[in-house]
C-alpha positions in Angstrom: 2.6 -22.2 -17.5 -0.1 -21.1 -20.4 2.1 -19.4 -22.8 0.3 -16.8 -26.1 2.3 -15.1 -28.4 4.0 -11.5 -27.2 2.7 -8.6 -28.3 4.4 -5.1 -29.0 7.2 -6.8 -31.0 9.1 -4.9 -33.2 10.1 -6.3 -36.7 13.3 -7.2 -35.6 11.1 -9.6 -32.9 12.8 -7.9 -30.2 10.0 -7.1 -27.7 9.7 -3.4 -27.4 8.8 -1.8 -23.8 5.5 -0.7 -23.4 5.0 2.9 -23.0 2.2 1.9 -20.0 1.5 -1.3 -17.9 -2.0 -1.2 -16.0 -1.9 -3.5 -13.2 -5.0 -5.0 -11.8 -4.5 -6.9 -9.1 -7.8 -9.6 -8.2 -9.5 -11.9 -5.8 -12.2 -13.6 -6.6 -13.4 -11.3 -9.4 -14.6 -14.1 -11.9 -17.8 -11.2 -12.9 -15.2 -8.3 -13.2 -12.0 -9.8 -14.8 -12.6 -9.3 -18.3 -14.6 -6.7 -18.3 -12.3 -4.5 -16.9 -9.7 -5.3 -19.0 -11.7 -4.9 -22.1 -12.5 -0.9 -20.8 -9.0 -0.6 -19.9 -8.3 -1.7 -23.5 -10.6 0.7 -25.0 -9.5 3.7 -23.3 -5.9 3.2 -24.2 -5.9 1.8 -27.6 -6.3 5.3 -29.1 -3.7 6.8 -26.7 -0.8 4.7 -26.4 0.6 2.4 -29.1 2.2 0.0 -26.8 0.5 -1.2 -23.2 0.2 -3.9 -21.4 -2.1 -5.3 -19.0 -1.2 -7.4 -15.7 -3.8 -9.0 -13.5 -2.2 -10.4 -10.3 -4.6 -13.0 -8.4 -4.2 -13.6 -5.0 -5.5 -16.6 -4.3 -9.0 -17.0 -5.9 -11.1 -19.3 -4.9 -13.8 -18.9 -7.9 -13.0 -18.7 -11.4 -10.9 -15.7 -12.1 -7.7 -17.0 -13.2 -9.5 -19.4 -15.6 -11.3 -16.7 -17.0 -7.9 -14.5 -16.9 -6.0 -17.3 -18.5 -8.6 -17.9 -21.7 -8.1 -14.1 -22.5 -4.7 -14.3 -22.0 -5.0 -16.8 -25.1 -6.9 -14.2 -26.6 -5.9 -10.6 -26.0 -1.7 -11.3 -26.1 -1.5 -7.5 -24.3 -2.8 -9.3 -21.4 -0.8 -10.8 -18.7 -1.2 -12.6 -15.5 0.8 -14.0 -12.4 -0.7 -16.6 -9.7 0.1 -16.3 -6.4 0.5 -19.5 -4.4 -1.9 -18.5 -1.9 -3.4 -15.0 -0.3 -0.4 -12.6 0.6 -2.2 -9.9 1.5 -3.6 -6.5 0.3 0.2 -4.8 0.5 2.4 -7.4 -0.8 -0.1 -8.8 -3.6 -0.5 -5.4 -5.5 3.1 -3.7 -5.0 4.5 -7.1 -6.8 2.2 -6.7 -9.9 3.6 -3.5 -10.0 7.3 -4.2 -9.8 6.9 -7.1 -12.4 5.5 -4.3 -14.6 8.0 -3.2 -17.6 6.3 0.3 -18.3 7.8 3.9 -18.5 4.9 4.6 -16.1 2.8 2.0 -14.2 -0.8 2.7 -13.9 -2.6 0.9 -10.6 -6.1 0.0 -10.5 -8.7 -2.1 -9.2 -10.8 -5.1 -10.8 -14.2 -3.9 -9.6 -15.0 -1.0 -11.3 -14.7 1.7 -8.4 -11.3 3.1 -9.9 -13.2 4.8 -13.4 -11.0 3.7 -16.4 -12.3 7.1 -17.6 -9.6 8.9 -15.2 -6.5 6.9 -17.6 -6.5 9.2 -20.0 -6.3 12.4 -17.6 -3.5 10.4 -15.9 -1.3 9.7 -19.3 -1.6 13.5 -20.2 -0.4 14.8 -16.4 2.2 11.8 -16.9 3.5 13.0 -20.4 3.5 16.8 -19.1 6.2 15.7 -16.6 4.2 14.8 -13.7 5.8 11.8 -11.7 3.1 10.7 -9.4 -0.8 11.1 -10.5 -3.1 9.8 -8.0 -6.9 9.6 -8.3 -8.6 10.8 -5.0 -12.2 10.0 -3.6 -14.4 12.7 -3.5 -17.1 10.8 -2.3 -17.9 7.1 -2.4 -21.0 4.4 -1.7 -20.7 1.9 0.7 -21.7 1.1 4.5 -21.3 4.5 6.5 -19.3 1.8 9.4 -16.8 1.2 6.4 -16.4 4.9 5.4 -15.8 5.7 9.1 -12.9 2.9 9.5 -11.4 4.4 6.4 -12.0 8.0 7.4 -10.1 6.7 11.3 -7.4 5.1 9.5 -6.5 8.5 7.3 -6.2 10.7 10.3 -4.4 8.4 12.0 -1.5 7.6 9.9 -1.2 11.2 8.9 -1.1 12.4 12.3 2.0 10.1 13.4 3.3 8.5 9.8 6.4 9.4 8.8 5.6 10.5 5.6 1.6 11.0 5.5 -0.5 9.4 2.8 -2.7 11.7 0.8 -6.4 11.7 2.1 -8.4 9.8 0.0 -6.1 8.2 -2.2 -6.4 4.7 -2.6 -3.2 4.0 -4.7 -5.3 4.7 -8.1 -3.1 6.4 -10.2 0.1 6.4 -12.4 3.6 5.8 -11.1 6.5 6.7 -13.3 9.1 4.5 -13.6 12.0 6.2 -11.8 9.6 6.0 -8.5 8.7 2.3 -9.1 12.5 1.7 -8.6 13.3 4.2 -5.7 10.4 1.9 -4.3 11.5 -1.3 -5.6 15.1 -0.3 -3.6 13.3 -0.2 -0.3 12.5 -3.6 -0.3 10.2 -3.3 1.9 8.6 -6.5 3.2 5.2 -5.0 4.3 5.0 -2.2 1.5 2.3 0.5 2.1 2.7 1.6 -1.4 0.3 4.8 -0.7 2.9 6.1 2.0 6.2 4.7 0.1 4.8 7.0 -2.8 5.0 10.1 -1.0 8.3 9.0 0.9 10.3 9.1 -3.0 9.6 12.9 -3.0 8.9 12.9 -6.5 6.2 15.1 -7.7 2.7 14.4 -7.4 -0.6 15.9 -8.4 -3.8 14.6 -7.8 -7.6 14.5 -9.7 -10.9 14.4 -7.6 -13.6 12.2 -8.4 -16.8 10.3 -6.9 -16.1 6.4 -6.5 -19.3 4.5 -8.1 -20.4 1.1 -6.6 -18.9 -2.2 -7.2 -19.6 -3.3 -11.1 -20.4 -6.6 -9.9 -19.3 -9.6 -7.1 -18.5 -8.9 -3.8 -15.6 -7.1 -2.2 -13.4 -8.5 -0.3 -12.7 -5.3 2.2 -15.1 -6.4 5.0 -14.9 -3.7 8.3 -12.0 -6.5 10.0 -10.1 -6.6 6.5 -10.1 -2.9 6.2 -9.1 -2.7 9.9 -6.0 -5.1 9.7 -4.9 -3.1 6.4 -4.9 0.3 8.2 -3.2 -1.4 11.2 -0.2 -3.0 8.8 -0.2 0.4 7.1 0.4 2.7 10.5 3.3 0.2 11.4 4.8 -0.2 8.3 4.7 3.7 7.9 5.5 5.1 11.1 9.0 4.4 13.4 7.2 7.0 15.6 5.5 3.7 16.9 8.5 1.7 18.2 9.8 5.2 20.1 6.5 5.9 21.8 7.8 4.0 24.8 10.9 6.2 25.0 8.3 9.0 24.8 6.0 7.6 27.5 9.5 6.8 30.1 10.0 10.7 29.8 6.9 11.5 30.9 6.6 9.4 33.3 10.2 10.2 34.9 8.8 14.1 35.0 5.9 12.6 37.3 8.4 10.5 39.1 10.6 13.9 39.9 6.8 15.9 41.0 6.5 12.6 43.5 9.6 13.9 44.7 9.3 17.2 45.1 5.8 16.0 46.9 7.6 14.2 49.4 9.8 17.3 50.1 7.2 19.4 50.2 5.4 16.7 53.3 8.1 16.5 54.9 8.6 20.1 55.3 5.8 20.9 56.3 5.0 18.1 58.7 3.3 15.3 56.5 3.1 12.2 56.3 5.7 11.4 53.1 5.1 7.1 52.7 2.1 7.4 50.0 4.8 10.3 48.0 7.6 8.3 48.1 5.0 5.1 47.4 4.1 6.6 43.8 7.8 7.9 43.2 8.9 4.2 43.2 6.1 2.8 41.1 6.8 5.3 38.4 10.2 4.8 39.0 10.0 1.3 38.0 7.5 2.6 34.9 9.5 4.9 33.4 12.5 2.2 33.9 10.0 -0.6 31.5 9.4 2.2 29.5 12.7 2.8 28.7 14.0 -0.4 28.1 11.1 -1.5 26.2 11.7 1.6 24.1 15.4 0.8 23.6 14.4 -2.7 22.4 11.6 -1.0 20.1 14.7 1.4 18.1 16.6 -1.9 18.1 14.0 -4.1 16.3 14.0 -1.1 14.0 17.6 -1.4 13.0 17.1 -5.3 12.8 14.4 -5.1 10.6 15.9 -2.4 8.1 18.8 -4.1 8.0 17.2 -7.4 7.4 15.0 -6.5 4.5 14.9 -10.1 2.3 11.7 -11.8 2.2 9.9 -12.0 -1.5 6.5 -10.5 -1.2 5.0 -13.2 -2.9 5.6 -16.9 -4.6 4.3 -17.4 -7.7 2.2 -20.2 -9.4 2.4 -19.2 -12.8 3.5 -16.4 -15.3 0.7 -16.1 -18.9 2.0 -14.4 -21.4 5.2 -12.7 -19.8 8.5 -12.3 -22.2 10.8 -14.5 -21.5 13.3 -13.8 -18.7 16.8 -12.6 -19.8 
């Protein structure tokens, strides 16, 4: 544990809460770490007297968390935590931000495409009484196949989420810190902080702007990455899933009844009525798997939101954190 002196103390040494916490959460950003956290420096130190700054790395395999630990030594308003290993793209970043001690929680990326330019705009909306203030893309550069995973994913989840994610938004923007607790309470072990946002029901407002391209490095989000994120998201976002069996038995027990009235209608009229009665028992028999499996789908729902308990990540180290109480 690398240890520098606390920052934002007041003379009595007690450590004062900081009006803002910026996390940053990282992989593999050993050309980006510091200088993001130098322009995230700059932009606040003429707005906010106390801030801190958290980087969460997620398993690096350059030299990012040295690089994050010598300005820790440095810059005392700068924190870090090391994950063990990788834990993902949900877990990773929604743990920075519940270790934050803010009154509002700003998140951000290391690379540059979240402007620290938009801060300020955010603090303002935050102070007017504004809970949620999320930056959203108005355009962006990259590989057209990424844009079009990202553009699949969006209409996706807000076609059968539960509580649809705004288009666009990536999760840049400022949290305050009554909605960092309603989604700390969750406990969520898959947390797709973009749709747990709009689940609170706190208010939100949004600013527009154009992503720029990667400051330097190379990002992690490659097409399969991007895909498995989107796939986690929809099923942590959406019970709708889990009863799209139950969904699928009704229709098919509605066929099942036409197969029925088919084979009345042959033999009636003088038809042959084996191939009618034929279907009628196959989706039968579907409609039966489809309910079952539908039953067992609401039941591993209950199971799992009654079994919420696993930490979202295990720490290697704490720089520059207060101490616990």
């Amino acid at each position: 544990m690398h240890d520098a002196p606390l920052s934002g103390c007041a003379e009595d040494g007690v450590e004062r809460i900081p009006e803002i916490s910026v996390v940053i959460p990282c992989r593999n950003e050993e050309a980006n770490a510091e200088a993001i956290a130098q322009a995230v420096i700059a932009v606040l130190e003429p707005l906010v007297a106390d801030f801190e700054i958290i980087f969460i790395d997620n398993g690096s395999q350059d030299r990012t968390v040295a690089i994050l630990r010598d300005l820790c030594r440095r810059e005392p308003r700068v924190r870090l935590i090391v994950n063990t290993r990788n834990f993902g793209q949900m877990r990773s970043p929604t743990y920075g931000i519940f270790a934050a001690r803010g009154r509002a929680v700003i998140g951000m990326c290391a690379d540059f495409q979240d402007p620290p330019a938009l801060l300020p705009e955010f603090v303002a909306r935050w102070r007017a009484g504004t809970a949620i203030v999320l930056g959203v893309r108005e355009a962006e550069h990259g590989r057209p196949l990424l844009a079009a995973v990202r553009a699949l994913a969006y209409r996706t989840q807000r076609a059968i989420a539960d509580h649809p994610i705004v288009p666009g938004a990536t999760g840049f923007g400022l949290y305050d810190r009554r909605v960092v607790a309603a989604i700390a309470a969750l406990n969520e072990p898959e947390p797709f902080f973009r749709a747990l946002l709009v689940e609170t029901g706190h208010d939100l407002e949004t600013i527009g702007y154009s992503r720029p391209a990667r400051a330097g490095g190379r990002s992690n989000n490659h097409v399969f990455a991007l895909l498995d994120f989107a796939l986690n998201g929809l099923a942590a976002s959406s019970k709708r899933l889990l009863r799209a069996p139950l969904y699928l038995a009704f229709a098919i027990a509605m066929l099942t009844l036409c197969s029925l009235g088919g084979a009345v209608w042959a033999g009636l009229t003088g038809h042959s009525v084996q191939l009618w009665l034929l279907a009628a028992v196959l989706e039968g028999q579907s409609a039966l798997l489809f309910l079952f499996l539908g039953l067992i789908g609401v039941q591993v729902q209950l199971v799992a939101d009654r079994t919420r308990n696993q930490p979202l990540v295990i720490e290697r180290e704490r720089v520059n954190f207060p101490p616990m109480p």
